[in-house]
C-alpha positions as CSV (number, residue, x, y, z in Angstrom):
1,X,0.0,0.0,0.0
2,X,1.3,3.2,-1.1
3,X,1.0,6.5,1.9
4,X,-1.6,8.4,-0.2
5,X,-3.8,5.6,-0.2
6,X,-3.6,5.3,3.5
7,X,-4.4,9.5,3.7
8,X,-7.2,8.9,1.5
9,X,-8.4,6.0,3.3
10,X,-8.5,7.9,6.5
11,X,-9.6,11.5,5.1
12,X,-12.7,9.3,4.0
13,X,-14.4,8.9,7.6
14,X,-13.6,12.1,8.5
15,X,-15.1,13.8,5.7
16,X,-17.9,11.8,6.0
17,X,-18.7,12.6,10.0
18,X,-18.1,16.1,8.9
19,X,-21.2,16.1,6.5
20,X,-23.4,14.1,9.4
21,X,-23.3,16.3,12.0
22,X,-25.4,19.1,11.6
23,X,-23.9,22.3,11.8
24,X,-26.1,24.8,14.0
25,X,-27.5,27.4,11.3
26,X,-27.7,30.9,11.7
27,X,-29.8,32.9,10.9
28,X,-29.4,36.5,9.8
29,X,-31.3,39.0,11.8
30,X,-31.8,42.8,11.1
31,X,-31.9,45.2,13.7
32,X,-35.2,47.4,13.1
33,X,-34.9,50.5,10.8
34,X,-34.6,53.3,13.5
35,X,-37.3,55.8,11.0
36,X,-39.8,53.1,11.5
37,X,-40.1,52.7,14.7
38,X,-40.7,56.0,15.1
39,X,-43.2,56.1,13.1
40,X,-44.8,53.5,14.5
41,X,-44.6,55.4,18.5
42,X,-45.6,58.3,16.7
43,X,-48.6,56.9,15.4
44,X,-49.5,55.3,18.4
45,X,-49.0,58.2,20.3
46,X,-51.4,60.3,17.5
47,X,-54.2,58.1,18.1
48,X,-54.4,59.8,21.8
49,X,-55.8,63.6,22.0
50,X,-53.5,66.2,23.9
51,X,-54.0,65.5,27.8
52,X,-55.0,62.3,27.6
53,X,-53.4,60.1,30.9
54,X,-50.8,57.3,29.0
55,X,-48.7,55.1,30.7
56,X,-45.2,54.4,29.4
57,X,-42.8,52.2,29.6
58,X,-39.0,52.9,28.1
59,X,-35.6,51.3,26.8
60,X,-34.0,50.1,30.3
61,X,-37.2,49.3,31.9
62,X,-38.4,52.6,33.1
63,X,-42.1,53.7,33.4
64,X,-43.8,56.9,33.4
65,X,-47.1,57.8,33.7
66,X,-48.7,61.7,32.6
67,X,-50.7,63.8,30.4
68,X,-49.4,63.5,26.4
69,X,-48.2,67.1,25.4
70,X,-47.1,68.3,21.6
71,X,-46.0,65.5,19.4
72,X,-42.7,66.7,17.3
73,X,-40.6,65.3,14.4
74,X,-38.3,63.0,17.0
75,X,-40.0,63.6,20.2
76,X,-42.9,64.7,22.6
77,X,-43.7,65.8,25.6
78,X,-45.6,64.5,28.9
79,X,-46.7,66.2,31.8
80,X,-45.5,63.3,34.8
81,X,-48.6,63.2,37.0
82,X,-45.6,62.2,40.2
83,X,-43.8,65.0,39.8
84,X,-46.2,67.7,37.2
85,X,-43.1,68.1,35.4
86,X,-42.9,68.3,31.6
87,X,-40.4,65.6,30.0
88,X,-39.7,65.3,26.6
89,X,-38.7,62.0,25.3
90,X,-37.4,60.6,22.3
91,X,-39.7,57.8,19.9
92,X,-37.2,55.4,19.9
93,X,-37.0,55.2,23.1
94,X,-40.4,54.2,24.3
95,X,-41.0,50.3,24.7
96,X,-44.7,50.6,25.0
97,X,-47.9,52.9,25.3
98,X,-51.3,52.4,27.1
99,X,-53.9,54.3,28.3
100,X,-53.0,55.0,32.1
101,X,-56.2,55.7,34.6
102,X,-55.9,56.8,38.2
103,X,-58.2,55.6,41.0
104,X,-60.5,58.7,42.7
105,X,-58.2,58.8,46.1
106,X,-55.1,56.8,45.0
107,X,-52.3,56.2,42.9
108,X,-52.9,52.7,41.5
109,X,-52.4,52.5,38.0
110,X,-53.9,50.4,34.8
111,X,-52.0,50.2,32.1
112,X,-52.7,48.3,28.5
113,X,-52.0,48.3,24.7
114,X,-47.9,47.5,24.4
115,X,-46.6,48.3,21.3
């Protein structure tokens, strides 16, 4: 027997438990196009009239809860019913929006309608 047969003969197994187990396929996912989701917020946002109570929750897991102000090219404002502050905050950064409600007496909360 010749050394390149013995190569080939031993490359052959090899090869062949190389094509039987299953690589893990990846598969290629796009990070959402920035302009769209803020489109999206901003429509959500101009289904609600000026002063109506929303609940938000942002990027990081932060929540706020007030009065929807002007809506503006990249941004809006809301009037924080904790502190009466006007914020302004950015689309893209707002996770989800629903209609907040305050009990007569309290400060519990309802929130609904995520993004």
């Amino acid at each position: 027997m010749t050394a390149g047969f013995l190569v080939r003969r031993a490359a052959l197994p090899a090869l062949a438990l190389a094509l039987l187990v299953p690589a893990p396929v990846a598969q290629a996912r796009s990070k959402p196009d920035p302009a769209k989701m803020e489109q999206k917020v901003e429509k959500k946002l101009a289904h609600y009239k000026k002063g109506t109570l929303l609940h938000l929750v942002f990027a990081g897991s932060t929540e706020s809860t007030g009065t929807l102000g002007q809506l503006g090219e990249h941004s809006f404002t809301l009037v924080n019913v904790d502190t009466n502050a006007t914020e302004t905050h950015n689309y893209l950064d707002v996770e989800s929006v629903g209609k907040g409600s305050d009990t007569v007496g309290g400060r519990a909360r309802s929130h609904h309608g995520i993004l």
